[in-house]
VMD Tcl script that draws the C-alpha trace (Angstrom):
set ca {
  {86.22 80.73 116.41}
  {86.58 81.44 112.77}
  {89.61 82.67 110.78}
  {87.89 86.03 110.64}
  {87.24 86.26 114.07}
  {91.14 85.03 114.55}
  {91.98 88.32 112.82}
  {89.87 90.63 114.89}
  {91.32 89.25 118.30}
  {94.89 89.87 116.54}
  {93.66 93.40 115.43}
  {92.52 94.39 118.76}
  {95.50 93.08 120.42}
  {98.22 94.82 118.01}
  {96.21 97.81 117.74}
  {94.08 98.51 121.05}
  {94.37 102.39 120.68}
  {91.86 102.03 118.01}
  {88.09 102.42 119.80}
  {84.66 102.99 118.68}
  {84.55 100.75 115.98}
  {82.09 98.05 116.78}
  {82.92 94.45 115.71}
  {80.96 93.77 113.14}
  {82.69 96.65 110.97}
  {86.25 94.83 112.16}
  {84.97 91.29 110.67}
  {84.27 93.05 107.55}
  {87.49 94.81 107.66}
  {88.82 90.90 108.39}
  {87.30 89.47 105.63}
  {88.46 92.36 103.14}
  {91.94 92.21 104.60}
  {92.09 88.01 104.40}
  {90.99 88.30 100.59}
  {93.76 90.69 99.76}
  {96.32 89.08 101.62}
  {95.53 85.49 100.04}
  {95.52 88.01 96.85}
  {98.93 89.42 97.73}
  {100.54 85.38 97.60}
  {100.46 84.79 101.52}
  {100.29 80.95 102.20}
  {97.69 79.46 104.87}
  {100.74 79.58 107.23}
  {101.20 83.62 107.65}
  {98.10 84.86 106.13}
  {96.01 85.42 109.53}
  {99.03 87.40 111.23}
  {99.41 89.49 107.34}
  {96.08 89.90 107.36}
  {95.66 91.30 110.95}
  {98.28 93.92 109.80}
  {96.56 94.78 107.13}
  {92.74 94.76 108.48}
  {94.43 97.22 111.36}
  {95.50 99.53 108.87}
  {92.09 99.71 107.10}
  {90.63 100.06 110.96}
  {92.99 102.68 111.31}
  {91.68 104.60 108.54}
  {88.39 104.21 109.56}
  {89.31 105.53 113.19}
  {91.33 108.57 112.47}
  {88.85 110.80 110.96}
  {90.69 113.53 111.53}
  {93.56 113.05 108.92}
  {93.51 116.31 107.47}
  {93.56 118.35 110.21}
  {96.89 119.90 110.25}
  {96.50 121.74 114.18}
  {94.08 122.37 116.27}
  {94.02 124.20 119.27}
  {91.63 124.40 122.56}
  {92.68 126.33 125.46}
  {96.16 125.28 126.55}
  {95.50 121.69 124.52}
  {97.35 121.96 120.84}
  {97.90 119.53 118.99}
  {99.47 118.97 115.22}
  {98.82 116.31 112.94}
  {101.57 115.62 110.01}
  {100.89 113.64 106.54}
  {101.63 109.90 106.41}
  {100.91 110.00 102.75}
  {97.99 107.32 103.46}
  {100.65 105.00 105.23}
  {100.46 103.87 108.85}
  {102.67 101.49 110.85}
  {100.60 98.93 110.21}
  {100.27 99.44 106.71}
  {104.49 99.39 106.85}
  {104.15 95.91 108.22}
  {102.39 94.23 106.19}
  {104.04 95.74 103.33}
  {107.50 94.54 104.88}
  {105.81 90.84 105.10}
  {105.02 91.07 101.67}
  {108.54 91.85 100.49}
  {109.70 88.81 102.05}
  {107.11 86.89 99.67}
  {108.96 84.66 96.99}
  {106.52 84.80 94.53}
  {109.11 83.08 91.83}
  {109.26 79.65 93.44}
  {106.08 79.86 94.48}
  {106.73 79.80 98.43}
  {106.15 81.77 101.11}
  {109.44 82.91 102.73}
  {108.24 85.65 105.09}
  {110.53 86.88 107.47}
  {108.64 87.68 111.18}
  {110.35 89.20 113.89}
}
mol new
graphics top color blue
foreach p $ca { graphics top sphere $p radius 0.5 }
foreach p [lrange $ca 0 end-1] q [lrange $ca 1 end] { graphics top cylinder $p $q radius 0.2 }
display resetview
C-alpha cells in the first residue's frame, strides 16, 4: 500500500457518510490533497493524516451536489440545507492543523487531538 492509498483508507474511515464516489476519483482526490498539504509546509510526519482531512473535504464537495438547494420538500419529507460558505468540517480540520504549522523555524509543530 502506497501513501495515496494510505489516504483513501483514512478518508473512508473519517468520512464514511460519503458514498458513490468510486476509488479511483478518491486517489486522485489523494494525490491532489498530498501535493497541497506538502505545499501548505506539513512534514513527512503529519502530512498523510492533513492530507486525509483535506482529500475528504474535496470528496465532500464532490458528494454533496446539492449545495445550493436551500429546501426541498416531498410529501411529509422536508428538508433545509444552510450555507457553509464552501467550508466543511473537514475543511475546519485541516485548516486548524495548519495553524499549528511553525513555518518560521522551519518545523512542524502540529497540535492533534
Amino acid at each position: 500500500m502506497d501513501t495515496f492509498d494510505g489516504v483513501v483508507t483514512r478518508l473512508k474511515m473519517i468520512a464514511p457518510q460519503i458514498t458513490g464516489i468510486d476509488d479511483e476519483t478518491l486517489r486522485i482526490f489523494a494525490t491532489d490533497a498530498y501535493t497541497q498539504a506538502g505545499k501548505d509546509g506539513f512534514s513527512s510526519d503529519d502530512i498523510e493524516r492533513a492530507a486525509s482531512y483535506l482529500a475528504a473535504h474535496y470528496a465532500f464537495i464532490a458528494f454533496n451536489r446539492n449545495e445550493r438547494v436551500k429546501k426541498e420538500q416531498a410529501a411529509v419529507l422536508s428538508r433545509e440545507y444552510f450555507d457553509a460558505g464552501g467550508s466543511d468540517a473537514y475543511l475546519d480540520e485541516y485548516l486548524r492543523m495548519k495553524s499549528g504549522l511553525d513555518t518560521t523555524s522551519g518545523k512542524n509543530v502540529a497540535l492533534f487531538y
